[in-house]
C-alpha positions as CSV (number, residue, x, y, z in Angstrom):
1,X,0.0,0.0,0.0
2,X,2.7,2.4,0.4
3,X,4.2,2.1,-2.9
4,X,1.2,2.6,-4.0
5,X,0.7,5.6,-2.4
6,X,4.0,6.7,-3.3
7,X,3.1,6.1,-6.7
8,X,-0.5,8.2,-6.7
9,X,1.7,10.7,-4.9
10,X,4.3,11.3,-7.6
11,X,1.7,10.9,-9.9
12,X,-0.7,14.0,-9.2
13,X,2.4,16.2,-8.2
14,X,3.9,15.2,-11.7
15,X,0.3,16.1,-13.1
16,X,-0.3,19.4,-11.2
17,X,3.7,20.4,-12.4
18,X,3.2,20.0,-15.8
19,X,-0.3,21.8,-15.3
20,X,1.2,24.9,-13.8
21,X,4.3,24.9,-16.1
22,X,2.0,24.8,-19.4
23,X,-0.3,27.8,-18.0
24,X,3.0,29.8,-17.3
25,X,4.6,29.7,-21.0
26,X,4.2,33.3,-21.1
27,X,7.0,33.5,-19.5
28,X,8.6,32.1,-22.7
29,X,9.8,36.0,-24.0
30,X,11.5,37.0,-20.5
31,X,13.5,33.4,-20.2
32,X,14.7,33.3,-23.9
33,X,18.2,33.3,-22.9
34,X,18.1,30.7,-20.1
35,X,16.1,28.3,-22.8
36,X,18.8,28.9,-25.3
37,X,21.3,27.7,-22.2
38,X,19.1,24.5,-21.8
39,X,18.9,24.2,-25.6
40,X,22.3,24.0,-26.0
41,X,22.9,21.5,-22.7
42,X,20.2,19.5,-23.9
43,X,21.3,19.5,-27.9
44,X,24.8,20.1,-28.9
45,X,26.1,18.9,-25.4
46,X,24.9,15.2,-26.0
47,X,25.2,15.7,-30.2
48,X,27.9,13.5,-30.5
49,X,26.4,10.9,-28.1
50,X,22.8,10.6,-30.3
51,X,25.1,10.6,-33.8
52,X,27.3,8.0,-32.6
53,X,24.0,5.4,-30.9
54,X,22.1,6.5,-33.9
55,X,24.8,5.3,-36.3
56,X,25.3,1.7,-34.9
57,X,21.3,1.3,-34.6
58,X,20.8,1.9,-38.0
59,X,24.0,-0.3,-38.9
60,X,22.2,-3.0,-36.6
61,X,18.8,-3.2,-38.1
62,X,20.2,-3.4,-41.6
63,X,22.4,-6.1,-40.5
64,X,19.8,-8.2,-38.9
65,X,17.1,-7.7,-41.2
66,X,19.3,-8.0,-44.1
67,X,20.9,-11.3,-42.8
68,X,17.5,-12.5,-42.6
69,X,15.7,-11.0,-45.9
70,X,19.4,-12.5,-47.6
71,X,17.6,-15.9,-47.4
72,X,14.5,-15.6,-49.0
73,X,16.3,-13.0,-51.5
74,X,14.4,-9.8,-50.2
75,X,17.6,-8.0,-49.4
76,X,16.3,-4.8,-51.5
77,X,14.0,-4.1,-49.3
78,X,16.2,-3.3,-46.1
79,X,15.9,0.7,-47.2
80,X,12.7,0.4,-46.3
81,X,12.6,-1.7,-42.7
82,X,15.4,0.8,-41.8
83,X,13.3,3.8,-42.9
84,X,10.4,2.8,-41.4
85,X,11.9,1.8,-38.2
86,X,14.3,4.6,-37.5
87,X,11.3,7.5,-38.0
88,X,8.7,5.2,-36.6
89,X,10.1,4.0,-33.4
90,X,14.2,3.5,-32.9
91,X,15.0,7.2,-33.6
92,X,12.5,9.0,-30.9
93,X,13.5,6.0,-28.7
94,X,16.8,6.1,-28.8
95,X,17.2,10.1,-28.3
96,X,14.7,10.0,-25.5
97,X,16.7,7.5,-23.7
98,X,19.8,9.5,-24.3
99,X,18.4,12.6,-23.0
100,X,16.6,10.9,-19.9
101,X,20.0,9.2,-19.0
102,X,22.2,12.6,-19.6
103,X,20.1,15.5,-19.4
104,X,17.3,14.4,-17.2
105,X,19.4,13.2,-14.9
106,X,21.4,16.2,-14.7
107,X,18.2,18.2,-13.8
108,X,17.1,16.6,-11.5
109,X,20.3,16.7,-9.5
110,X,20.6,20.4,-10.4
111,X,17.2,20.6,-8.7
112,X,17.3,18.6,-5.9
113,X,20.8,19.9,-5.0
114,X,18.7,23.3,-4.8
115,X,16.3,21.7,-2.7
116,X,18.0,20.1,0.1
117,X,20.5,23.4,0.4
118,X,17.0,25.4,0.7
119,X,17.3,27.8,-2.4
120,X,13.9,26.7,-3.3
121,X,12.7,28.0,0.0
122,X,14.8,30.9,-0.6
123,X,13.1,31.3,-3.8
124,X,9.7,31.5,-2.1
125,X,10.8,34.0,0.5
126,X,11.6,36.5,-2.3
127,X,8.3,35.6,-4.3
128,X,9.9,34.0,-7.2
129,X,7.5,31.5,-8.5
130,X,9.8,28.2,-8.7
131,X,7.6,26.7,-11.9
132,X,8.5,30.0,-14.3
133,X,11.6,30.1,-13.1
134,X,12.6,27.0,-13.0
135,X,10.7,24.4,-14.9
136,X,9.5,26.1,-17.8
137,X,12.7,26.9,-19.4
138,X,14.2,23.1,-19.1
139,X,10.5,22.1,-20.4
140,X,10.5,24.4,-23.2
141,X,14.0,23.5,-24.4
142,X,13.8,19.7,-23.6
143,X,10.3,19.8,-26.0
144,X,12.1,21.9,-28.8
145,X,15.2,19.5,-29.0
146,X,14.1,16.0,-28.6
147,X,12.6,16.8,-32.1
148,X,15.5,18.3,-33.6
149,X,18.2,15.4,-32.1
150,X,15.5,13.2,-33.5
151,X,15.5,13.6,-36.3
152,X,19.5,13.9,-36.6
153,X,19.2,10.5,-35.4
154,X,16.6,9.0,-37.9
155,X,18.9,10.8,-40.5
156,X,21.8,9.2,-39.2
157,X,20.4,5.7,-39.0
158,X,19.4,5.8,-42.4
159,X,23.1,6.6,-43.8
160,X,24.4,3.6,-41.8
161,X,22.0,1.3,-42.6
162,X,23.2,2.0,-46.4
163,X,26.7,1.9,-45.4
164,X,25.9,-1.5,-44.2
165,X,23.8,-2.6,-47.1
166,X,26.3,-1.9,-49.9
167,X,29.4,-3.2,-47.9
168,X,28.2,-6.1,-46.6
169,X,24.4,-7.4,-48.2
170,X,25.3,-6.7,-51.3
171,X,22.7,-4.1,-52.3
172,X,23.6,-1.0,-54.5
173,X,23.7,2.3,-51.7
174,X,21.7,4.1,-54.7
175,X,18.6,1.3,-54.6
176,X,18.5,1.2,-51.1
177,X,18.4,5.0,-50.7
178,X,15.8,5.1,-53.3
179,X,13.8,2.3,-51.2
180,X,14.2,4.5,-48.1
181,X,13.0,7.6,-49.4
182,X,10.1,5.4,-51.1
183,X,9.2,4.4,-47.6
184,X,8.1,7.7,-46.2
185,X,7.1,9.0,-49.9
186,X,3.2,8.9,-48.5
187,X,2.4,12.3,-47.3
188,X,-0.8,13.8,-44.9
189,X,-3.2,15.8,-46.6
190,X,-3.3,18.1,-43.6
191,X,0.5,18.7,-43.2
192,X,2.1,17.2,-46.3
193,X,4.7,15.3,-45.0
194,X,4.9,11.6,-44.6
195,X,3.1,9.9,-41.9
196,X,6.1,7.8,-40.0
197,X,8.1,11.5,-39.7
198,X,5.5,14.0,-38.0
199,X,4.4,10.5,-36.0
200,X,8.0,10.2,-34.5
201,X,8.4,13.5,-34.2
202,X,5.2,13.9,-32.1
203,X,6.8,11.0,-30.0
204,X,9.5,13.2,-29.4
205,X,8.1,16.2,-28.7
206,X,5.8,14.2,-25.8
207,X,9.1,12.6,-24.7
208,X,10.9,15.7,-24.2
209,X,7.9,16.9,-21.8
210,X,7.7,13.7,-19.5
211,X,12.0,14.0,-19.4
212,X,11.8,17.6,-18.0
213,X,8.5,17.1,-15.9
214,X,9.5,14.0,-14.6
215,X,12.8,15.3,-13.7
216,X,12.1,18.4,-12.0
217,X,9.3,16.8,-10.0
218,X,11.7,14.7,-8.7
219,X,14.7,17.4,-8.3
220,X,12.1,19.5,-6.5
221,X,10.4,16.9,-3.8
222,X,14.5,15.8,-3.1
223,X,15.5,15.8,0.2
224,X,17.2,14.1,2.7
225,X,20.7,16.1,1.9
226,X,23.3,14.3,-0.8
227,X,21.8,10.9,-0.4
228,X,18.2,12.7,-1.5
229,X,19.8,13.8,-4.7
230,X,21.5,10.7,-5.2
231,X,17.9,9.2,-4.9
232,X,16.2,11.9,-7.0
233,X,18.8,11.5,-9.4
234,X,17.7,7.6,-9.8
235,X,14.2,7.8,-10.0
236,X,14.5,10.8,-12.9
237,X,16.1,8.7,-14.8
238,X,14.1,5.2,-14.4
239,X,10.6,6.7,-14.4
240,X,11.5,8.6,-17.2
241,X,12.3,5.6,-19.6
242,X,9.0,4.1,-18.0
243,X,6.8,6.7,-18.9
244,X,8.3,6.6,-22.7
245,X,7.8,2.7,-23.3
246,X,4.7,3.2,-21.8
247,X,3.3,6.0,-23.3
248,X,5.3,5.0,-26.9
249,X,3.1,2.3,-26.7
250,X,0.0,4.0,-26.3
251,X,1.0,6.6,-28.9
252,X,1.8,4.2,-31.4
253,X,-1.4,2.0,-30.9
254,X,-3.2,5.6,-31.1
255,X,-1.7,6.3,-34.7
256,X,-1.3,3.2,-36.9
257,X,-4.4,1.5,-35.5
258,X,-6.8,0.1,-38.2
């Protein structure tokens, strides 16, 4: 019972944070520069990190699917499975993962290291409201660059599946590009771009928010001095890739359904 009070607990403060944070994005203008900070922690500071897992993930579905398709003599049509799978799925995955481990984390210690040396209650006393000041900025920026890394990642996935193709299954890089681009050819008629892009990029967009909310809700109810943070620190990062499966699951269930 008391895990599952814990649980309701972190919930509805997780719930009531977000809440407050999206009615305060008029803030947005007066915190520009603080975003841009976050921006560039978030983004260029783990750039290499989503290039590099990005690469090999798209060099590792190539190489399994094409071992298999090899068999029954389908190996043309690893552009596509790559394609598909890196804008679909592995690409939001992977760089909400990233972020959770790197920059959530480093939020939420940030935060909770604020919290247990009371600034946050310092905060109060001079009437600074802790959510504009604090969360929306590492919202706003986490929600802008999970997109952006993603799809640097998709991109990059897609490059080493070819590399992988044309060295090693045997598959011309120009037919397999031509089969990836194929793949996400079929546009929206609301948006007019393909389906499997603005879906994964929706993914990470809603990934970015649960990083940052998750992981200042945790920073801020840290205490218990340098073991509090350590703890904070923890659960930012393992709810965080919770709340993604789970709600990548949902997501996905919600969009390509029948």
């Amino acid at each position: 019972m008391s895990f599952l009070r814990q649980f309701l607990e972190n919930t509805g403060f997780l719930f009531s944070l977000l809440f407050k944070a999206f009615t305060r994005l008029d803030v947005i203008p007066r915190r520009r520069r603080m975003i841009a900070y976050h921006m560039y922690n978030g983004g260029v500071g783990v750039l290499h990190v989503v290039i590099l897992v990005g690469l090999f993930m798209g060099m590792i579905v190539a190489l399994q699917t094409g071992i298999e398709l090899s068999r029954i003599g389908q190996q043309d049509q690893i552009g596509i499975i790559v394609a598909i799978s890196m804008a679909r799925e592995m690409g939001p995955f992977i760089t909400a993962t990233i972020l959770s481990a790197t920059v959530g984390s480093a939020i939420a210690a940030e935060i909770g290291t604020m919290a247990v040396s009371e600034e946050l209650a310092a905060l109060e006393v001079m009437s600074i409201d802790r959510v504009r000041y604090l969360v929306v900025p590492r919202l706003v920026a986490l929600a802008v660059m999970c997109p952006i890394l993603t799809i640097i990642c998709d991109t990059i996935g897609i490059f080493g599946g070819g590399f992988v193709a044309s060295s090693q299954l045997h598959v011309g890089y120009q037919l397999y590009m031509d089969s990836a681009l194929d793949a996400l050819l079929p546009t929206s008629e609301l948006i007019g771009i393909p389906k499997d892009v603005y879906a994964g990029l929706l993914k990470s967009f809603v990934f970015g928010v649960i990083i940052a909310g998750i992981s200042c809700a945790q920073g801020l109810r840290a205490t218990g001095g340098a073991l509090g943070v350590g703890h904070a620190t923890r659960g930012a990062v393992r709810d965080s890739i919770i709340a993604i499966i789970i709600s990548n699951y949902f997501m996905t269930w919600a969009m390509y359904q029948a």
